[in-house]
N, C-alpha and C positions, 0 to 999 in steps of 0.2 A: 504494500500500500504506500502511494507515493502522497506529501499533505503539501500543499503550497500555499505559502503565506502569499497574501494579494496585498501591493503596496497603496499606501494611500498619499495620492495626488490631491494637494489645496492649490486649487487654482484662483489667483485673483477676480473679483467682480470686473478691476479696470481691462484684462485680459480675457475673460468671456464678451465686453462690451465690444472690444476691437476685432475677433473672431465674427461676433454676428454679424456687426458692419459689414466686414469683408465679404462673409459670403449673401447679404443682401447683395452689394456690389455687383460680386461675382455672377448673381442669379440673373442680375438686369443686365449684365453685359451680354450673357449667351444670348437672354430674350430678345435683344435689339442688335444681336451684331450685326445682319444684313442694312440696318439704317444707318450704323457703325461704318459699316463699309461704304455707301454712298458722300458721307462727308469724310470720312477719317484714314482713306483707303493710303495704305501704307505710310502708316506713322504710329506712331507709340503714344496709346490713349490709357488716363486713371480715371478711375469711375468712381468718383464720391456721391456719397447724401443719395442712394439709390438710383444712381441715373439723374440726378439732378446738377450733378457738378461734373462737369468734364476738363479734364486738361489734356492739351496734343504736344505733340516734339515731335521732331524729326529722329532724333538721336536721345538712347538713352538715359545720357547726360543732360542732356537740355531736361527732357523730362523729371527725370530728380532734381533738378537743379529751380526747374518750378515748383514740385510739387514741396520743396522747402521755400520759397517765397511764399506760397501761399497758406503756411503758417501749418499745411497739413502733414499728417506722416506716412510712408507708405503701408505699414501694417495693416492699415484700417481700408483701403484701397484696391481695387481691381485695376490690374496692370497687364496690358494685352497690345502688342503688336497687330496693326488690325491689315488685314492681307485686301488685297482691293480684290483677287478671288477666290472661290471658296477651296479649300485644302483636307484632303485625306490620308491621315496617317495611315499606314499600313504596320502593324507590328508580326 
């Protein structure tokens, strides 16, 4: 008989509240990346405040480089290279 102790994880509130965000984020980015694609086709988009805050860059850097001007952080943010068409991983 094998017993396993199971460890206990305290996860911060401030670190559950930037997870949800994210995958809010996350969720509206899939939903709208075809309208994504019409304005934002090949550049590097963050998806704040559910689809209500966008920021573009060409470049990575630009990209962090605004999304610290605008006082936000990336944790909390969906960060997506938007392809102007549509792409199929094959694994």
């Amino acid at each position: 008989m094998v017993i396993r102790k199971m460890a206990t994880v305290t996860v911060e509130q401030s670190d559950l509240d930037k997870l949800t965000e994210f995958t809010r984020n996350t969720q509206w980015l899939l939903e709208n990346l075809d309208s994504l694609r019409e304005k934002y086709h090949d550049r590097y988009v963050a998806i704040f405040d559910s689809g209500r805050r966008i920021i573009d860059a060409t470049t990575m850097e630009e990209l962090s480089s605004k999304i610290a001007q605008s006082g936000r952080t990336p944790e909390s943010c969906a960060i997506e290279f938007v392809t102007r068409e549509r792409y199929l991983l094959i694994l």
